[in-house]
Each structure stands twice: as structure tokens, then as C-alpha cells.
C-alpha positions in Angstrom: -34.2 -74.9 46.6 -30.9 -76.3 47.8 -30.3 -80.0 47.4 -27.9 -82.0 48.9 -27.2 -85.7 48.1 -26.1 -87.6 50.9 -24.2 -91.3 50.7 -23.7 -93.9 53.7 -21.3 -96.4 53.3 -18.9 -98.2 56.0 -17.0 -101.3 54.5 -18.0 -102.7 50.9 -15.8 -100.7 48.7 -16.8 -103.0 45.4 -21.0 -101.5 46.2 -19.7 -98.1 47.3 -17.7 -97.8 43.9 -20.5 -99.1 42.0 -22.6 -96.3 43.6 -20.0 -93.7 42.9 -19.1 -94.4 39.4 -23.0 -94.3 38.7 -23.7 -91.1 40.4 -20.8 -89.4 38.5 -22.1 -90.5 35.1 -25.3 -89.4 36.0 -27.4 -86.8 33.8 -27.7 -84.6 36.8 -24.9 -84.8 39.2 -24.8 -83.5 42.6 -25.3 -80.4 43.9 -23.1 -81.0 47.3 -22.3 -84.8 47.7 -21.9 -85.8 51.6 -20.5 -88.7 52.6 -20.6 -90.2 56.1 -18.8 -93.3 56.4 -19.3 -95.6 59.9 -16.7 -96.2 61.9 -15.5 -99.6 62.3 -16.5 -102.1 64.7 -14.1 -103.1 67.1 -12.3 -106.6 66.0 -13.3 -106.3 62.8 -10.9 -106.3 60.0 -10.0 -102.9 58.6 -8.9 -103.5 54.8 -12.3 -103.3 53.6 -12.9 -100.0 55.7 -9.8 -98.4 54.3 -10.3 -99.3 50.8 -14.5 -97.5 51.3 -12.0 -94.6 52.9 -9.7 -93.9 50.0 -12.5 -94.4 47.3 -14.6 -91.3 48.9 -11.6 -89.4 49.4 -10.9 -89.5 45.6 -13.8 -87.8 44.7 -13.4 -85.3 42.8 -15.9 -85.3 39.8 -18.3 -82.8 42.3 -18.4 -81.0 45.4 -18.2 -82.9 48.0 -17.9 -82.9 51.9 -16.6 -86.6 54.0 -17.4 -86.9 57.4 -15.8 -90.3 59.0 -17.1 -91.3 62.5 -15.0 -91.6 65.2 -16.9 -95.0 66.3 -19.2 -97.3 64.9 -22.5 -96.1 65.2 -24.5 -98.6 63.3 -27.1 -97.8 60.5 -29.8 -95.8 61.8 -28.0 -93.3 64.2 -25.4 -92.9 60.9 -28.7 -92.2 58.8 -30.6 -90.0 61.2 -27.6 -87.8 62.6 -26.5 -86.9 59.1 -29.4 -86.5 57.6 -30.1 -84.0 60.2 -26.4 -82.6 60.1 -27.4 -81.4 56.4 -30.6 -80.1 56.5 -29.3 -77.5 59.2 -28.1 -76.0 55.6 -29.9 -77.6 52.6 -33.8 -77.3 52.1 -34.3 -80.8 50.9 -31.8 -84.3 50.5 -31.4 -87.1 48.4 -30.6 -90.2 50.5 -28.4 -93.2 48.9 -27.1 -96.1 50.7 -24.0 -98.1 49.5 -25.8 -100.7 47.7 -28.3 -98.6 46.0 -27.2 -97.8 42.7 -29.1 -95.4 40.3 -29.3 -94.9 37.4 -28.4 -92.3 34.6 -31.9 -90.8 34.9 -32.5 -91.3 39.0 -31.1 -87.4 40.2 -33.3 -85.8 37.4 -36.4 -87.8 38.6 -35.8 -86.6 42.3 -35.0 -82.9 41.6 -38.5 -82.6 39.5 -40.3 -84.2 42.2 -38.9 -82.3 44.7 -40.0 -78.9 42.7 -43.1 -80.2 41.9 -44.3 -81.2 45.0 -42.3 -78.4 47.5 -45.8 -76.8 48.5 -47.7 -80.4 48.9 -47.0 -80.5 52.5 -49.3 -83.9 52.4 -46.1 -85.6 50.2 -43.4 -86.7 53.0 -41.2 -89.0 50.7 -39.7 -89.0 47.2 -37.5 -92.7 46.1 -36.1 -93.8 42.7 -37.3 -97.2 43.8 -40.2 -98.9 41.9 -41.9 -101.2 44.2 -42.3 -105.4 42.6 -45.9 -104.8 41.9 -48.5 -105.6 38.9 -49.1 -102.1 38.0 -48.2 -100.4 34.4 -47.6 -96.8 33.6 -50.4 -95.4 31.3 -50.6 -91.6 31.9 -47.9 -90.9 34.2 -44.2 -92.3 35.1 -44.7 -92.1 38.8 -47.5 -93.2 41.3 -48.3 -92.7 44.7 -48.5 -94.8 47.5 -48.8 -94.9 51.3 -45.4 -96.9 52.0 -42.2 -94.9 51.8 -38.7 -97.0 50.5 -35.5 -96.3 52.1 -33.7 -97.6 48.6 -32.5 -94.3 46.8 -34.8 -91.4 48.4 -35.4 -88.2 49.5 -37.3 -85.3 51.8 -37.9 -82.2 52.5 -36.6 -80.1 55.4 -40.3 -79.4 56.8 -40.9 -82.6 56.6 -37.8 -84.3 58.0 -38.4 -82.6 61.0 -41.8 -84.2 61.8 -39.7 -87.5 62.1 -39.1 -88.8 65.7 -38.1 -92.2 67.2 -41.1 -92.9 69.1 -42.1 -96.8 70.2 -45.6 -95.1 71.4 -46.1 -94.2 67.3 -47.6 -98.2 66.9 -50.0 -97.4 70.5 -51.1 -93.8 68.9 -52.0 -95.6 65.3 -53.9 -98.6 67.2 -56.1 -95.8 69.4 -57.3 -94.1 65.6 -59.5 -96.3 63.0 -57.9 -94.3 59.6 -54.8 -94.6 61.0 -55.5 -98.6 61.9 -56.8 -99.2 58.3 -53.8 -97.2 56.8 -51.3 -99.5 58.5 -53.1 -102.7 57.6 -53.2 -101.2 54.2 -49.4 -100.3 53.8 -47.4 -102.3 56.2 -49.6 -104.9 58.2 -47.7 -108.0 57.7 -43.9 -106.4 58.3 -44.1 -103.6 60.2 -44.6 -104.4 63.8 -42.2 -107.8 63.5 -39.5 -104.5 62.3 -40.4 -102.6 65.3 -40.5 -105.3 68.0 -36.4 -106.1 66.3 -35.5 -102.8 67.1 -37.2 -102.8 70.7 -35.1 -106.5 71.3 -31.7 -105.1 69.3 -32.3 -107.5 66.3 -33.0 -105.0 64.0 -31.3 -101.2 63.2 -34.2 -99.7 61.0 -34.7 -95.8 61.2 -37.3 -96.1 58.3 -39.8 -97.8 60.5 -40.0 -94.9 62.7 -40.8 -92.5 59.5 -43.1 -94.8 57.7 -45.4 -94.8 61.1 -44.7 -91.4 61.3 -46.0 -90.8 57.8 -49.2 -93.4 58.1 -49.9 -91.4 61.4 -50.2 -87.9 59.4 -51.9 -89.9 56.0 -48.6 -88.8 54.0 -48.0 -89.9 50.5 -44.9 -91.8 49.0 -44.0 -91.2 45.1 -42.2 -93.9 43.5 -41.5 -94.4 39.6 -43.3 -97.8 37.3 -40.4 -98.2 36.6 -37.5 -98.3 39.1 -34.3 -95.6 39.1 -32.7 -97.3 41.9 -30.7 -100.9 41.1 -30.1 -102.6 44.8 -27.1 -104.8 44.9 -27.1 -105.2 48.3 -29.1 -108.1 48.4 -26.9 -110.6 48.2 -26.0 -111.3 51.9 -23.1 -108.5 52.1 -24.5 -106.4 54.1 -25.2 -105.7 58.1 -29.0 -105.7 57.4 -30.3 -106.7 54.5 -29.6 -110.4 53.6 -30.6 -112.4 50.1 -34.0 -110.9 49.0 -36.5 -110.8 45.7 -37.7 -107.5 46.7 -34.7 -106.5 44.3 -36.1 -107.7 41.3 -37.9 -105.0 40.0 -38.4 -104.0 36.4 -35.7 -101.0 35.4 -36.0 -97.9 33.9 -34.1 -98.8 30.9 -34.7 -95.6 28.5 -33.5 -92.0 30.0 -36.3 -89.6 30.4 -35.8 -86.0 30.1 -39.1 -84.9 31.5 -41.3 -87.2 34.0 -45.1 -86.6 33.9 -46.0 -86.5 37.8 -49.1 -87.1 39.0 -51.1 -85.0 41.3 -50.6 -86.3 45.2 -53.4 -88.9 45.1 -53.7 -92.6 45.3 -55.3 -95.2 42.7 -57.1 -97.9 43.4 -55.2 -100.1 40.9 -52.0 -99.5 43.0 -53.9 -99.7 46.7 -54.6 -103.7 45.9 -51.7 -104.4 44.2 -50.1 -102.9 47.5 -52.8 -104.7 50.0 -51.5 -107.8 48.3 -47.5 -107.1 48.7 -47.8 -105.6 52.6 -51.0 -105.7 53.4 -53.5 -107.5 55.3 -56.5 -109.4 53.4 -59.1 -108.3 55.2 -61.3 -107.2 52.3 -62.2 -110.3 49.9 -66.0 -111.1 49.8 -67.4 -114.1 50.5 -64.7 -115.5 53.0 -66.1 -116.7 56.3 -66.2 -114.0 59.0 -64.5 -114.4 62.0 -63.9 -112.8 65.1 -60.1 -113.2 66.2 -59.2 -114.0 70.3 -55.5 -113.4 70.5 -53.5 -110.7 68.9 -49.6 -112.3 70.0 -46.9 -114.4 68.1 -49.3 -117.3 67.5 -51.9 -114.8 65.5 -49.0 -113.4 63.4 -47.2 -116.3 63.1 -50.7 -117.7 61.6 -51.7 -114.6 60.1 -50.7 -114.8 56.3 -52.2 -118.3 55.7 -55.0 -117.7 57.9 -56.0 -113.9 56.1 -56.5 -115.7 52.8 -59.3 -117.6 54.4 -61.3 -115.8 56.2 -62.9 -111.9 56.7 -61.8 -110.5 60.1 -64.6 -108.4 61.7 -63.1 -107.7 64.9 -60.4 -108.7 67.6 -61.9 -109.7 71.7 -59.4 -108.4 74.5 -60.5 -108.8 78.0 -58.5 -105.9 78.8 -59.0 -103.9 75.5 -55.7 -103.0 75.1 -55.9 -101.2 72.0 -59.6 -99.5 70.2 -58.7 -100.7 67.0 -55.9 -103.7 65.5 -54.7 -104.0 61.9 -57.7 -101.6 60.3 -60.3 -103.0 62.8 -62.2 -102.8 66.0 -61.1 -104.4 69.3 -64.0 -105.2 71.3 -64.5 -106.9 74.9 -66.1 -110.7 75.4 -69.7 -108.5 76.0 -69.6 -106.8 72.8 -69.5 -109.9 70.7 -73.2 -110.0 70.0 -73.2 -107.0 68.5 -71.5 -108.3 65.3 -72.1 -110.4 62.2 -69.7 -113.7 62.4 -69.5 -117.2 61.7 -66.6 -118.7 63.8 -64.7 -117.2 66.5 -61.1 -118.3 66.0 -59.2 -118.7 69.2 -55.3 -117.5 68.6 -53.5 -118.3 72.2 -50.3 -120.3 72.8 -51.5 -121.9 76.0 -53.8 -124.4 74.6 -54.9 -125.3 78.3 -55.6 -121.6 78.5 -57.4 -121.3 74.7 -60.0 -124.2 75.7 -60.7 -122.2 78.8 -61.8 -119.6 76.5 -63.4 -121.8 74.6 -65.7 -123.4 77.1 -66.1 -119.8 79.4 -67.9 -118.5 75.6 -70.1 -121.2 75.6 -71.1 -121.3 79.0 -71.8 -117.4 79.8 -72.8 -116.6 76.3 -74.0 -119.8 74.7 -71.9 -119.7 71.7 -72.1 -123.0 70.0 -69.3 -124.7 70.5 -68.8 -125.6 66.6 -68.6 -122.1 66.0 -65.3 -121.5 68.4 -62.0 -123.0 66.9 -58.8 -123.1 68.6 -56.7 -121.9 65.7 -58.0 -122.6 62.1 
């Protein structure tokens, strides 16, 4: 199998250096090492830019190819079109930002699970990342998990090519329940905010396009205990990742020579210690169970405090938008007898336009009115 490791960079030389000298002392060094630097916006000042420029023309601890854009194309074209301007040759790629650092042990970890898992067409991402979550190794080094991380990955080529920057993704996950559940599972609380900054030009993100893609086709994510991948980006330096604790992770400190890999499956110790990072609490016993009215920036605005509280059974839309919202069912005002709840809990802006609600639910189906709450 041919692996290629590919680095983005544009204008931090002190992160792209740290990269680089970590990659060259690295157990396992490179097969082919690309290198696609950005090209620079215009009015912005250049020394930066020239100093990432020299530092990747120096290379020369591996084999190496630089490819330097002509204009600035921002993060996720820069990601997407070299990623796919490799695998026209390579079978797999290990992908590394300028801020993601790894560490002596992080290309030996990727190269076994890429062998390992070549045939387990069901395993769509590899990453040298460990996720900040209250799980502990016991038989194995790595885990699996239904979330991919763009900090120090890696694919396959028949994979890769399943990925596809498609807004309707969100629609086609909201029309199937297992898809529904999987994204309130792995990616309720951040995803759709990430999707809706790309569809206003807030936000560059090519990984929310694959992590849909991957939820739509129930793929799995492997990711160490321990993390591989040492992100220094978080300190405000960069174009899209500003000051963030997701960086503090516990570190692979001790080199290992062979990882013990799991078979592509998911445990139930990591699935709630991931439905507590990402996820959406719509499993605690005992809560009071509600049915939601509103499913717009007031609801997800709310949505954190209010999910602690409370067990959502379903969502009402007039219109019925969508069959199924955050791993549950979205039923019509005439379908709300047909399920167990306490409180409906009314989640519109216009308040004139929430006691409307309000009062049309008690008069045509005689729902008491201390069960309806505008907002909790």
C-alpha cells in the first residue's frame, strides 16, 4: 500500500517548523511528504508567507513534493484539492495541518492502522488525536468512535472518494431515524451551528462535510487513549481555530513499537463518555418528558441547559419539515396524543406568536394549560 503524508501550511513558520522538525525525528518518516502551501491573501503581509516558503523548500531529510498556490484559496478548498491531487497516485494519506504536531510514535500508529483495517470498508478515518474524554486503555491502545478528527489523520482512497460537499447531507440524515440518533450521538450540539457557518461564509470547515458523510454510511473513527497528535494551534494564531481546551488532552508519552488495535466496533464506555462531550442528553431516566415546539436559534440556543433537564420524546412541526430531529421523531400538532409527556415546551422567538400556540393547544386539543411552557 502506498502512503503519502500530506502537510498544509500558509503563514506560521514558528508551527510549520515545529511540525517539520517533529516529523523528521519521527520513528517512521515519510514515504512521500507533500506540501501545499496557500497562497496569500491579498494586503496581507508577506514575511511570514516567505519565511513558511523557505522552511518547506529546505526539506531535505525525505522525499518530498511542494506545491504553492497561485492564490489564496482558504482552508477547505487547499485540504480537499490536494488531498484529491494525491490519491490520483497513492492508495491511502496521512493528513497534517500546520499546528498539529506529532509525535515520535504518531506515523507508526497510522501505517498499522491503515494495514490493519485496509479491507474494513465500514472504517472511513484513522487520527493520532485522542479525544478529552474519561476513558482509560485496558486491552487495547486505540478505540473507536463515531466522530472523525481533522487533527493529524488519515484515509483511504476508496473511501476518500465517498466524500462530497453536499448541504442536502443534514436533510438526508434528518429523513432516517439511525442516521438521526447517530448524529445526536456524535455531533448534535456542534455540527449544524458548523454547517450553517459555512452556508453564511463564517466558517471554512471541509470536515463537516466528511463527518456527515461518515454518520450517513454508520462509519467508524479510530483514535488512540492516548493522543499522538500535540495541537499548538490553539492559541489564537490561526485563520480558524481560536483559544480552545479541546487541546488538552493526555499525551502519549512512552513510544510504542506495536499498537494492539481493536476490532471495528464501538464500546459503550466510550459512546457516553462521547454523548457527554458532543452529544445530546436525550437518554437520562427519570427527567421530565417533554415534547419540543420549535426547532430554530431559540431551541439551540437553549438546548444545552435545557437537555440536562428534561427527556425529549418528540419535536411538533405544522409543516413536518423533517421525519426525525436530533435521534427523534417529528410529529404534526394531531399526533401529539399518541405519546407519553409531561410538558410541552414551546421554543419560538415571537413570544406573541408562542402564546398563540399555547392557547390554539389548549383550545382544539384541551391540553392543560400548566402543562404548555413557553421556554423552560
Amino acid at each position: 500500500m502506498k502512503i503519502a503524508t500530506l502537510l498544509f501550511t500558509y503563514n506560521r513558520s514558528g508551527h510549520t517548523k515545529a511540525v517539520l522538525d517533529a516529523l523528521s525525528e519521527n520513528s517512521m518518516r515519510p514515504e512521500k511528504l507533500f506540501v501545499f502551501q496557500d497562497g496569500l491573501r491579498d494586503g496581507m503581509d508577506d514575511s511570514e508567507w516567505k519565511k513558511v516558503n523557505r522552511l518547506i523548500h529546505a526539506i531535505d531529510w525525505c522525499e518530498r513534493e511542494i506545491v504553492v498556490s497561485k492564490h489564496n484559496k482558504g482552508l477547505a478548498k487547499s485540504i480537499v484539492s490536494g488531498i484529491n491531487y494525491v490519491l490520483l497516485e497513492y492508495d491511502a494519506v496521512i493528513i497534517l495541518e500546520d499546528d498539529c504536531v506529532p509525535t515520535s510514535g504518531f506515523m507508526r500508529f497510522m501505517q498499522q492502522c491503515f494495514e490493519k483495517y485496509e479491507k474494513e470498508e465500514t472504517v472511513y478515518s484513522v487520527s493520532g488525536y485522542a479525544w478529552p474524554i474519561p476513558v482509560e486503555s485496558q486491552e487495547y491502545d486505540a478505540y473507536f468512535c463515531g466522530r472523525i478528527s481533522s487533527w493529524g489523520w488519515g484515509t483511504w482512497k476508496d473511501r476518500w472518494v465517498k466524500f462530497e460537499r453536499n448541504y442536502d447531507l443534514l436533510n438526508d440524515i434528518r429523513s432516517n431515524e439511525e442516521a438521526s440518533k447517530r448524529l445526536s450521538q456524535w455531533g448534535g450540539r456542534d455540527t449544524l451551528p458548523i454547517l450553517l457557518g459555512n452556508i453564511n461564509g463564517n466558517i471554512d470547515s471541509w470536515a463537516v462535510f466528511w463527518s456527515l458523510k461518515i454518520i450517513t454510511n454508520n462509519g467508524l473513527c479510530i483514535n488512540p487513549y492516548r493522543s499522538l497528535i500535540a495541537n499548538i494551534g490553539c492559541d489564537g494564531s490561526g485563520e480558524h481555530c481560536g483559544t480552545s481546551d479541546m487541546a488538552k488532552t493526555q499525551m502519549q508519552e512512552k513510544e510504542i513499537e506495536i499498537y494492539r488495535l481493536p476490532t471495528p466496533q464501538i464500546n459503550e464506555e466510550v459512546r457516553d463518555a462521547f454523548q457527554q462531550l458532543y452529544g445530546d442528553y436525550y437518554h437520562r431516566d427519570g427527567l421530565t418528558k417533554v415534547l419540543i415546539w420549535g426547532m430554530g436559534n431559540l431551541y439551540n440556543r437553549h438546548k444545552k441547559h435545557l437537555l440536562q433537564r428534561v427527556t425529549v420524546e418528540a419535536f411538533i412541526d405544522s409543516f413536518k419539515k423533517y421525519k426525525f430531529f436530533e435521534g427523534k421523531k417529528v410529529i404534526r400538532e394531531d399526533e401529539i396524543s399518541g405519546f407519553d409527556f409531561e410538558k410541552i415546551i414551546i421554543e419560538i422567538e415571537n413570544q406573541e406568536e408562542a402564546q398563540k400556540i399555547k392557547n390554539h393547544l389548549i383550545q382544539k386539543y384541551k391540553i392543560s394549560e400548566n402543562c404548555i411552557l413557553i421556554d423552560l
